[in-house]
Each structure stands twice: as C-alpha cells, then as structure tokens.
N, CA, C and O atoms as a Tripos MOL2 file, in Angstrom:
@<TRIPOS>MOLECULE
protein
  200   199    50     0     0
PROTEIN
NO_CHARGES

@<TRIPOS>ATOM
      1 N         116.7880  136.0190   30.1020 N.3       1 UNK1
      2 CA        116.4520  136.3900   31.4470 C.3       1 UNK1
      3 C         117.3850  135.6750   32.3920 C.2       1 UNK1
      4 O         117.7740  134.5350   32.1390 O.2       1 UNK1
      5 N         117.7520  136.3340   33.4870 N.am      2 UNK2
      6 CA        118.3690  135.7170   34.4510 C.3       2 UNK2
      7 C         117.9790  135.8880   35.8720 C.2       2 UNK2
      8 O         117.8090  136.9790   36.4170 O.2       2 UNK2
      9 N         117.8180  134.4200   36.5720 N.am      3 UNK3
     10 CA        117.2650  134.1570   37.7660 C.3       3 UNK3
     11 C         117.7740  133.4340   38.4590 C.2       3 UNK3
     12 O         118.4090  132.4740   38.0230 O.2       3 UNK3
     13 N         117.5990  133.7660   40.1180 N.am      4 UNK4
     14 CA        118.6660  132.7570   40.9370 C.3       4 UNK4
     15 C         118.0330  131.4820   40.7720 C.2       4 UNK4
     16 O         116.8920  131.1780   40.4240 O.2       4 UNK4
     17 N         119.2010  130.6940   41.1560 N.am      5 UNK5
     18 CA        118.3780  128.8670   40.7540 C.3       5 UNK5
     19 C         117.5730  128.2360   41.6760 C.2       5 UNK5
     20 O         116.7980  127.2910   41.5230 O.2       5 UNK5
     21 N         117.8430  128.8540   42.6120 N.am      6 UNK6
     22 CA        115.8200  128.4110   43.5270 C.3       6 UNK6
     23 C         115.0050  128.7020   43.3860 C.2       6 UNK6
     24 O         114.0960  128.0620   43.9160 O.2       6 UNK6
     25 N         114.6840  129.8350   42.6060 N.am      7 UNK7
     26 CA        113.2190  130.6310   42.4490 C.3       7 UNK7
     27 C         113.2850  131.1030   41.4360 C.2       7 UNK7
     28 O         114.4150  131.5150   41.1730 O.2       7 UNK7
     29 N         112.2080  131.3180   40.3340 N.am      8 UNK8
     30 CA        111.8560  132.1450   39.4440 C.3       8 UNK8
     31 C         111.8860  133.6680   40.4410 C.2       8 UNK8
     32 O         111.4720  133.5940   41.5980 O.2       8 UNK8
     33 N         112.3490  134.8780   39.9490 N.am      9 UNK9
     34 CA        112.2340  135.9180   40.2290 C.3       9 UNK9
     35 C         110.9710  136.6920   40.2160 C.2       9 UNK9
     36 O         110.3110  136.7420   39.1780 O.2       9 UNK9
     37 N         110.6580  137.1860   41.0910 N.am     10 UNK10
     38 CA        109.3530  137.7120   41.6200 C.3      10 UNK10
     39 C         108.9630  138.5470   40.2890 C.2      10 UNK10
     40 O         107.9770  138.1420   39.6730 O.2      10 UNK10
     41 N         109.7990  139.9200   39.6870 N.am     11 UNK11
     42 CA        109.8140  140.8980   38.8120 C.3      11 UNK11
     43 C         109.3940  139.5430   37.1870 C.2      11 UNK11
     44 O         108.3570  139.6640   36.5340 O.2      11 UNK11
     45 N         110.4300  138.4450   36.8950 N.am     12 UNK12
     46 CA        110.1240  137.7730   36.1280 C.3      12 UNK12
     47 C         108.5490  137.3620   36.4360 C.2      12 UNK12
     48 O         107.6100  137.9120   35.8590 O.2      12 UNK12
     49 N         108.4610  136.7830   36.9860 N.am     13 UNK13
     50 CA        106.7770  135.8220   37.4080 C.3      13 UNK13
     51 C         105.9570  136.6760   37.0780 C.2      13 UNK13
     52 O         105.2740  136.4500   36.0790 O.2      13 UNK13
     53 N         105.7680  137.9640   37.8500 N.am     14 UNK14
     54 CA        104.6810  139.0560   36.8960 C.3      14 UNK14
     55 C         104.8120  139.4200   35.7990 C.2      14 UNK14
     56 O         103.7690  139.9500   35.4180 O.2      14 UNK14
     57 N         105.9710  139.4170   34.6680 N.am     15 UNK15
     58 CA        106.1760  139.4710   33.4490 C.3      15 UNK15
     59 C         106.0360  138.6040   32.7650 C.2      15 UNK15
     60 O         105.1740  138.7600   31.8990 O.2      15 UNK15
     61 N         106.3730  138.0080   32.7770 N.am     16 UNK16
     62 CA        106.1640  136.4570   31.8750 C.3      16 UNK16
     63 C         104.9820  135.9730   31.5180 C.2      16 UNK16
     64 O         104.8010  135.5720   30.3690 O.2      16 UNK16
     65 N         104.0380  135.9450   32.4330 N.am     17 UNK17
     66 CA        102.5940  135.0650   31.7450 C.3      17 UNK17
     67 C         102.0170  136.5960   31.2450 C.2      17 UNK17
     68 O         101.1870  136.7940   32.1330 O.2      17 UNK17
     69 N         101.9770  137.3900   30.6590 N.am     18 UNK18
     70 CA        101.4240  138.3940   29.6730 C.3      18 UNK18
     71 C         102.0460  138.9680   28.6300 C.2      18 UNK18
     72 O         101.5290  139.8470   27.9390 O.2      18 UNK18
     73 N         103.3720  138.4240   28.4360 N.am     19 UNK19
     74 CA        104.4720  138.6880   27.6810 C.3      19 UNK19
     75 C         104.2900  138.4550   26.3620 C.2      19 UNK19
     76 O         104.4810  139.3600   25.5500 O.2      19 UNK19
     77 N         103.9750  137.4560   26.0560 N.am     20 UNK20
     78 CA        103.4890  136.7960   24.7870 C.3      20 UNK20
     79 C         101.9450  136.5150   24.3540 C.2      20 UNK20
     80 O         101.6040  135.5510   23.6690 O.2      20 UNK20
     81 N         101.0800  137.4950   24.8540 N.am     21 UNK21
     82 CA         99.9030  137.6410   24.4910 C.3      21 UNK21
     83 C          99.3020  136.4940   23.9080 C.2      21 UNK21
     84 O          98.9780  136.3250   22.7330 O.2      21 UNK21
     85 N          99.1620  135.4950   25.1720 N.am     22 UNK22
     86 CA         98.0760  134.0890   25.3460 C.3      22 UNK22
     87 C          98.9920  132.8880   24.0100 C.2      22 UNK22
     88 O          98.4820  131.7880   23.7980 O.2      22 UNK22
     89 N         100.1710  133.2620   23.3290 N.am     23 UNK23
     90 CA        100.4650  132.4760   22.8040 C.3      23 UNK23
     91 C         102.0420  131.6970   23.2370 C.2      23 UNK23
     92 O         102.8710  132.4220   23.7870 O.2      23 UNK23
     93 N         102.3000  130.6500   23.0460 N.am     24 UNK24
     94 CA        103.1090  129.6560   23.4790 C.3      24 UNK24
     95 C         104.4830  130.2180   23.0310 C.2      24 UNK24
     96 O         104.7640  130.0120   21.8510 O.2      24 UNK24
     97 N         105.5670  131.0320   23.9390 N.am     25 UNK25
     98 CA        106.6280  131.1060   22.7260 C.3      25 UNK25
     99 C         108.0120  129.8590   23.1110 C.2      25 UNK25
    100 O         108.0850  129.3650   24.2360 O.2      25 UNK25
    101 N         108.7140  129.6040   22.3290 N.am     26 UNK26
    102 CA        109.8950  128.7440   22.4650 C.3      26 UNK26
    103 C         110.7420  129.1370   23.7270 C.2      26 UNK26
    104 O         110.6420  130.3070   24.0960 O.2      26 UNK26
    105 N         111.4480  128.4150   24.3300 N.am     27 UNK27
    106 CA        112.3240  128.6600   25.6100 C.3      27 UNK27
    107 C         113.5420  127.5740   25.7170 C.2      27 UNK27
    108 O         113.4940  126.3680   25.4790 O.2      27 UNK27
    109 N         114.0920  127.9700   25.9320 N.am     28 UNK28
    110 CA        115.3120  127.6340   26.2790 C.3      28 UNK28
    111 C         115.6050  127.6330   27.4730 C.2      28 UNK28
    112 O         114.9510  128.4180   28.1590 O.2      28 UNK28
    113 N         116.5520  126.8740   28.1090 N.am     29 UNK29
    114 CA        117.0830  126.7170   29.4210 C.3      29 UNK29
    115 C         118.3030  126.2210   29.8940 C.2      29 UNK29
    116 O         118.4980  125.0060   29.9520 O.2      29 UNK29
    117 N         119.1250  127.0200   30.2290 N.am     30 UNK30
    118 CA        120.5980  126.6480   30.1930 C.3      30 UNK30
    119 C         120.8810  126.7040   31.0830 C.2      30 UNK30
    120 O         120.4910  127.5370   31.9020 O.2      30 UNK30
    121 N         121.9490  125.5280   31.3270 N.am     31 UNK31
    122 CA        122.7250  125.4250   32.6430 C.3      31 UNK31
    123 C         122.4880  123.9090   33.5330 C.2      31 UNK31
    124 O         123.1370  123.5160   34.5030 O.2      31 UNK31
    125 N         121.1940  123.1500   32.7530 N.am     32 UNK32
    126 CA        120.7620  122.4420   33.8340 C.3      32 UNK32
    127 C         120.5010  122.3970   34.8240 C.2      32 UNK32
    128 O         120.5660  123.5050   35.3560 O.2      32 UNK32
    129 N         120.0100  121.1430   35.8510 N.am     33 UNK33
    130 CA        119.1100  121.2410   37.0670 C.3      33 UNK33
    131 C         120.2820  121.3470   38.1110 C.2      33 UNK33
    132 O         119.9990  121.2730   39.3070 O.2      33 UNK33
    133 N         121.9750  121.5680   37.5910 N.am     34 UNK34
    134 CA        122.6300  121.9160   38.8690 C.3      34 UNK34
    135 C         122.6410  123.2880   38.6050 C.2      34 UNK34
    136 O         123.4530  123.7500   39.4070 O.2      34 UNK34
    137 N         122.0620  124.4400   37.7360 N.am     35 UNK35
    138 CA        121.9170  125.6960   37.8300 C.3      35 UNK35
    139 C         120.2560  126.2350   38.0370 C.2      35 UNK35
    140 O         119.8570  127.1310   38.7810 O.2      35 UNK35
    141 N         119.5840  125.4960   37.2510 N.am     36 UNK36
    142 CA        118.5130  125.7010   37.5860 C.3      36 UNK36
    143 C         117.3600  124.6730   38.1240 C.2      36 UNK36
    144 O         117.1830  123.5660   37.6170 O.2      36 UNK36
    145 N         116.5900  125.1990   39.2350 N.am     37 UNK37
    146 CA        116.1150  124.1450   39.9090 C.3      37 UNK37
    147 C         114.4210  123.2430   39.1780 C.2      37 UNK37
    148 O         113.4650  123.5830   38.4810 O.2      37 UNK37
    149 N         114.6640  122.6100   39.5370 N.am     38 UNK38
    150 CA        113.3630  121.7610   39.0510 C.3      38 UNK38
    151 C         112.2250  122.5140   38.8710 C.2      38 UNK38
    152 O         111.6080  122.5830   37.8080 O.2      38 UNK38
    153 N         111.8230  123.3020   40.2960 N.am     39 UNK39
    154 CA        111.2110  124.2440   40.7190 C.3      39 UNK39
    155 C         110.7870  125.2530   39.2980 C.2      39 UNK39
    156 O         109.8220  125.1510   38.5410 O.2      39 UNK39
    157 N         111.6140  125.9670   39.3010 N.am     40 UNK40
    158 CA        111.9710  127.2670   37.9310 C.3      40 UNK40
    159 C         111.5000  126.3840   36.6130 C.2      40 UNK40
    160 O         110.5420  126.8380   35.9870 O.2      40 UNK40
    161 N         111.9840  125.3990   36.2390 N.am     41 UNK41
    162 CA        111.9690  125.1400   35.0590 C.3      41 UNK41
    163 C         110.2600  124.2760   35.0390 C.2      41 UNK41
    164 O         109.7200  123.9470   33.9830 O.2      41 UNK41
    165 N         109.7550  124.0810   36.1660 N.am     42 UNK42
    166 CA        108.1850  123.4680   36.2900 C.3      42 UNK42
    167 C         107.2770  124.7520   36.1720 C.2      42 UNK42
    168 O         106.1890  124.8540   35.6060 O.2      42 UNK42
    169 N         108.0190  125.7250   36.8660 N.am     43 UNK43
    170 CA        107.3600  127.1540   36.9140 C.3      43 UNK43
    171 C         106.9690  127.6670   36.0230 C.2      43 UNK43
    172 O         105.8370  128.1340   35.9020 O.2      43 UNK43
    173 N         108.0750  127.6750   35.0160 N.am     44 UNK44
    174 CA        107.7260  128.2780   33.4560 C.3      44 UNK44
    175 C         107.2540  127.6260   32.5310 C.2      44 UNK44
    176 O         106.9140  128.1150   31.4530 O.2      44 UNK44
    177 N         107.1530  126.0850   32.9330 N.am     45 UNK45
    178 CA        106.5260  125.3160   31.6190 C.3      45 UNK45
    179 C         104.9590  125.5330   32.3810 C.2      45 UNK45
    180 O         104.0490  125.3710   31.5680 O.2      45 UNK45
    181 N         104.5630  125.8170   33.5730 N.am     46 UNK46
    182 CA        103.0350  125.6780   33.6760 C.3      46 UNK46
    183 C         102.6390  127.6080   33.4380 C.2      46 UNK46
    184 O         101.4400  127.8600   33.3140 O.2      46 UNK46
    185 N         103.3040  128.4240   33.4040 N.am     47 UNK47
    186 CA        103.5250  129.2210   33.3060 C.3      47 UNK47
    187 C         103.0370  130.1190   31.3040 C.2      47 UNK47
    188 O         102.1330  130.8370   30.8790 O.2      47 UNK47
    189 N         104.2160  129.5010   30.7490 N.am     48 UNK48
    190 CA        104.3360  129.7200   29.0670 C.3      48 UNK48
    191 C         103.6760  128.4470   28.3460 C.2      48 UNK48
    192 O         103.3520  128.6690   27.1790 O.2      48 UNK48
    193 N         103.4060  127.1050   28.8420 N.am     49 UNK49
    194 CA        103.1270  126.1610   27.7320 C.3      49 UNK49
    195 C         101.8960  125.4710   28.0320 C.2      49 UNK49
    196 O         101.0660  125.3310   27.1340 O.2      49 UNK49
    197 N         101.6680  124.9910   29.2750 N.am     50 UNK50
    198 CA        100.3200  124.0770   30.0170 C.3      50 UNK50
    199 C          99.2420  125.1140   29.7010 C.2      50 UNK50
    200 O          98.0750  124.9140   30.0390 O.2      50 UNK50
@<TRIPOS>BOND
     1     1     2 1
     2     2     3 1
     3     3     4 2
     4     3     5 am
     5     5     6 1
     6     6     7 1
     7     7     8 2
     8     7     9 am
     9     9    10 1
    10    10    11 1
    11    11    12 2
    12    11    13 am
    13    13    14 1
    14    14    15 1
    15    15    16 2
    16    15    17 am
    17    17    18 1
    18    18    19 1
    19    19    20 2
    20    19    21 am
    21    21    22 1
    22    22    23 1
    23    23    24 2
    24    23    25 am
    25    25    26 1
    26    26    27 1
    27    27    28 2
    28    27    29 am
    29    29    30 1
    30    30    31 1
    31    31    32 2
    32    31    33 am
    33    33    34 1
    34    34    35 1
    35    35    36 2
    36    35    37 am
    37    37    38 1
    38    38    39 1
    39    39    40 2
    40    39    41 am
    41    41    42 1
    42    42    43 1
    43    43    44 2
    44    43    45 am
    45    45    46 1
    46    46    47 1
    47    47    48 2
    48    47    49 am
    49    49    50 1
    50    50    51 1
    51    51    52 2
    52    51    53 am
    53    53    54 1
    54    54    55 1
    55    55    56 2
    56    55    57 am
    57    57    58 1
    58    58    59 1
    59    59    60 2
    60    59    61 am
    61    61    62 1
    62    62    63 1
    63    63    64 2
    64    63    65 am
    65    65    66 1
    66    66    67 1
    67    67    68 2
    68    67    69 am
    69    69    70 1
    70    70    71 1
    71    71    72 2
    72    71    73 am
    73    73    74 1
    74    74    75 1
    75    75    76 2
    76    75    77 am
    77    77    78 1
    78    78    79 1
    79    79    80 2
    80    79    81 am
    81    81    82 1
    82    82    83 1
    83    83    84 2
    84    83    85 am
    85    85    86 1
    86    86    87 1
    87    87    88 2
    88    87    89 am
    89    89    90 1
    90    90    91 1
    91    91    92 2
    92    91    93 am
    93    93    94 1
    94    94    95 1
    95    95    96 2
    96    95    97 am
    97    97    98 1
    98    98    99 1
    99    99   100 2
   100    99   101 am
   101   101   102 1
   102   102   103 1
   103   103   104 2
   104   103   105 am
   105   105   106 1
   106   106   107 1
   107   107   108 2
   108   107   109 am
   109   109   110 1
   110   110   111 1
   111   111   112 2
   112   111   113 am
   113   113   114 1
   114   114   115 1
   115   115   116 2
   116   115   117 am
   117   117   118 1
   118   118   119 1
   119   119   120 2
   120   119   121 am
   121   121   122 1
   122   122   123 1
   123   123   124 2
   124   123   125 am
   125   125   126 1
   126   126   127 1
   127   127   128 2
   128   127   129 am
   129   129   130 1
   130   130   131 1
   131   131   132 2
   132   131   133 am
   133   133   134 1
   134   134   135 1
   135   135   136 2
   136   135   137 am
   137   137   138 1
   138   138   139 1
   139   139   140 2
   140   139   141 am
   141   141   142 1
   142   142   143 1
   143   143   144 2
   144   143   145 am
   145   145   146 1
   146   146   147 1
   147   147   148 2
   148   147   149 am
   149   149   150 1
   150   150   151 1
   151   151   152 2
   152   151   153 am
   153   153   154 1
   154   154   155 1
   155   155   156 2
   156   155   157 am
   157   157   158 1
   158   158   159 1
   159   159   160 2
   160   159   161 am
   161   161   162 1
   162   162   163 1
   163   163   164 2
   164   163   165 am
   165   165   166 1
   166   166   167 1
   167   167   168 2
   168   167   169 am
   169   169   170 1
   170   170   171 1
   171   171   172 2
   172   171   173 am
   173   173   174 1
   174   174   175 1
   175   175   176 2
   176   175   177 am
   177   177   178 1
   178   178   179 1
   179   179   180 2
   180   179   181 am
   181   181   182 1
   182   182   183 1
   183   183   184 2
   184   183   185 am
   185   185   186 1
   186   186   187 1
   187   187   188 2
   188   187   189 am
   189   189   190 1
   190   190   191 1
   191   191   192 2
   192   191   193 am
   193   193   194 1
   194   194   195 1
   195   195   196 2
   196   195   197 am
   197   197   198 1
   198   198   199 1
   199   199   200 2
@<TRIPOS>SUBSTRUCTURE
     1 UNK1         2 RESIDUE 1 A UNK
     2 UNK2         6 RESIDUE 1 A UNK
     3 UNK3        10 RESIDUE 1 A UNK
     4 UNK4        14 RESIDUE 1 A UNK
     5 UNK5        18 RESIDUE 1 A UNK
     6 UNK6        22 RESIDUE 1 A UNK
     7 UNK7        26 RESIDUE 1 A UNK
     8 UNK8        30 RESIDUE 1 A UNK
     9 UNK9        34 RESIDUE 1 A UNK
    10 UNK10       38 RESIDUE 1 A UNK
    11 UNK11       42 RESIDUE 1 A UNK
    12 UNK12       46 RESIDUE 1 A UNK
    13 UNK13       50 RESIDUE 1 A UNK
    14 UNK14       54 RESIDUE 1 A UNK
    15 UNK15       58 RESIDUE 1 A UNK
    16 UNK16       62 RESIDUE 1 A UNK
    17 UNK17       66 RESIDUE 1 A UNK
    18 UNK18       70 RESIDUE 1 A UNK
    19 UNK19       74 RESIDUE 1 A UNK
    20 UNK20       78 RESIDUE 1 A UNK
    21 UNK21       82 RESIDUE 1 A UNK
    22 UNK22       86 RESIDUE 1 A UNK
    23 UNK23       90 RESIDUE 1 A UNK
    24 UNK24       94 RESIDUE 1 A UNK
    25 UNK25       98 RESIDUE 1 A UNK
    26 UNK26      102 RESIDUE 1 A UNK
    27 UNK27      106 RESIDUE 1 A UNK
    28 UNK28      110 RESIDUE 1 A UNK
    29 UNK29      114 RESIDUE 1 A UNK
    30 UNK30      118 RESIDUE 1 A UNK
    31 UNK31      122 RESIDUE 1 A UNK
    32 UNK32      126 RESIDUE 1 A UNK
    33 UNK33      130 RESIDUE 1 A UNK
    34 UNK34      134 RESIDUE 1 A UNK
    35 UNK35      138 RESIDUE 1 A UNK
    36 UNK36      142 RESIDUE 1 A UNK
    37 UNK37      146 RESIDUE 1 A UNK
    38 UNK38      150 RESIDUE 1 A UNK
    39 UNK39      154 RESIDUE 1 A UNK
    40 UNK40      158 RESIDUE 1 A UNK
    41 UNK41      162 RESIDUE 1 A UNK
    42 UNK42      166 RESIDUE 1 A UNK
    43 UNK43      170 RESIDUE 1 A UNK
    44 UNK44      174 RESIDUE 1 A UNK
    45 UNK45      178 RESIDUE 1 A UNK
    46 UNK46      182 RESIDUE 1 A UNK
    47 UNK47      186 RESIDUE 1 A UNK
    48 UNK48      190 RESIDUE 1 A UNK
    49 UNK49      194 RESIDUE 1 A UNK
    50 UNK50      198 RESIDUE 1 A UNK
C-alpha cells in the first residue's frame, strides 16, 4: 500500500481494519519516520495489532 507520510489515507483507513477478518496479519514498513510519520505507523499498529 502506498500513503502520503502525514496521514494514513482515508480509502486505506476504511480498508484495513476488515481486511484480515479480526486476525493480526504481519506488516512491514518502509522508508522510516523521515518517510513515514509517527502518526501512520501508530495508526496501523492500533489499527491491525492492539
């Protein structure tokens, strides 16, 4: 998936938490926090893993 580095993408955010039907899948994240922001990468861990 690709998203600008301030925000998780609106179209992503409604996809993502039903994607993987209530189970935890692996993620990756490339580029680091000078591509992607703290923000995004807090987003998707409370998002896919919490």
């Amino acid at each position: 998936m690709l998203t600008a580095p301030g925000a998780l993408s609106p179209v992503w955010a409604n996809y993502l938490p039903g994607a993987y039907g209530g189970g935890s899948p692996d993620i990756q994240l490339f580029g680091g926090s000078n591509v992607l922001s703290d923000n995004i990468m807090n987003t998707l861990k409370e998002m896919l893993i919490d």
